[in-house]
N, C-alpha and C positions, 0 to 999 in steps of 0.2 A: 716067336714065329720067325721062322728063316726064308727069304726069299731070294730063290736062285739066281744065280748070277751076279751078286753082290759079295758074297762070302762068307754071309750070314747078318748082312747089317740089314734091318729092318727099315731106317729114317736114313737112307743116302743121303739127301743134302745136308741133314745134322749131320752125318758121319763127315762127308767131308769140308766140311766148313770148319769141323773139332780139329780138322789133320790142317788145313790152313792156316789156321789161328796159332797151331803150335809151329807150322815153319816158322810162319811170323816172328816168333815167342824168340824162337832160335837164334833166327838171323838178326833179330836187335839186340840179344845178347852179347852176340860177336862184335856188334859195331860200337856196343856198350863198352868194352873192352878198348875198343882204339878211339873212345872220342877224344883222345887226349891227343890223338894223332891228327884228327881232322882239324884241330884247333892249330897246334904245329904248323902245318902243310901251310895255315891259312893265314900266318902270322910270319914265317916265312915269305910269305910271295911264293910258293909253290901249287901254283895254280891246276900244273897239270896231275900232283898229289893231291890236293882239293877235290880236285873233280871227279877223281875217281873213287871219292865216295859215296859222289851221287849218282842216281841214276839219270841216266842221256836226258830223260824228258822230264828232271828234276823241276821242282818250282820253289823257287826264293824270293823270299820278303822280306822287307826291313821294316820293321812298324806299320804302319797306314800307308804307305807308300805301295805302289801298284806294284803284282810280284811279276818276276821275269821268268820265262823257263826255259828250258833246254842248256847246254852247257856252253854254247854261244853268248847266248843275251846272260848267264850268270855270271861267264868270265868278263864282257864285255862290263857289267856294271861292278862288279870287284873292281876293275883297272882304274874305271871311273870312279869308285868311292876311294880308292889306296891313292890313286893320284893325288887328292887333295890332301892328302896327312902325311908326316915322315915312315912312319911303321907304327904297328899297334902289339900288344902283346896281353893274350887274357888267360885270366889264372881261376881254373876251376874251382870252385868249393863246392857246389852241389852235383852229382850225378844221378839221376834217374829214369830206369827204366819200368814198363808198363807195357805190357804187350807187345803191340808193334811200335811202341812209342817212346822218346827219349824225351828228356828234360835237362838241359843244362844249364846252371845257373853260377853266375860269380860276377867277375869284373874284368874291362878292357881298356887297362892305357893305350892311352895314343897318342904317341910323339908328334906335337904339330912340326912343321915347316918352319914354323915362327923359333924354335927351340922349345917353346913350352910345351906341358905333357897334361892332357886330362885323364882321371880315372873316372869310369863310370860302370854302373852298374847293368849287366845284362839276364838274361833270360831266353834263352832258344827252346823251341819247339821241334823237333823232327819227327819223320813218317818214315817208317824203316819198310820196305818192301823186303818181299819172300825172298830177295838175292842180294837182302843183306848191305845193300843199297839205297840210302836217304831219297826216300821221292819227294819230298817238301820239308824246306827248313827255314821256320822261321825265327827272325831276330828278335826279339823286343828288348831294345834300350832307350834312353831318349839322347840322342847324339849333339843336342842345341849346345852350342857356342865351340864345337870343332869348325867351323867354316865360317 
């Protein structure tokens, strides 16, 4: 059954929630591709590479701690977590994508202040929007005895 004005799609909002789902699909793909870059940017100190992989009204969280959003309060609390450690440096082993969804997993030294260096083990979650763009990314490591 074809009803006019659609182009032939019977169930519009199945049709177009099918064609969302694939930008989705897309645009994580792409960013699947540079997560190695977003880690870079972010292990660097290049904040203003950082952020523009997320989107403006991003939302960041670090474990159970309350998340931040916007690229304000994410750079504001980056400055504030890098401040207390020398540099950190994390080296992927797992990539995974799913839909609009990535998954990264491995580990991140971090050069304290003191000279000494912890490795620990992390776990990010991100939310890729239709422009390819991270709208929430979260951290899961457990960070005790950097500070």
């Amino acid at each position: 059954m074809f009803v006019t004005g659609t182009g032939g799609v019977v169930d519009t909002a199945s049709y177009l929630n099918t064609r969302v789902d694939l930008h989705r699909q897309l645009a994580g793909r792409a960013l699947l591709r540079d997560a190695d870059k977003v880690f870079c940017a972010l292990d660097l100190g290049d904040l203003d590479s950082f952020l523009a992989y997320l989107d403006p009204d991003a939302e960041l969280r670090f474990g159970s701690q309350t998340a931040v959003r916007g690229h304000l309060a994410i750079r504001e609390y980056i400055e504030r977590f890098t401040g207390g450690i020398g540099a950190m440096e994390h080296r992927l082993e797992t990539l995974l994508g799913a839909g609009h969804h990535i998954v990264a997993q491995g580990s991140v030294t971090y050069q304290l202040k003191t000279g000494d260096s912890k490795r620990i083990p992390f776990c990010d979650l991100w939310t890729v929007g239709l422009d390819g763009k991270i709208k929430s990314y979260h951290i899961y490591c457990d960070p005790t005895g950097l500070f």
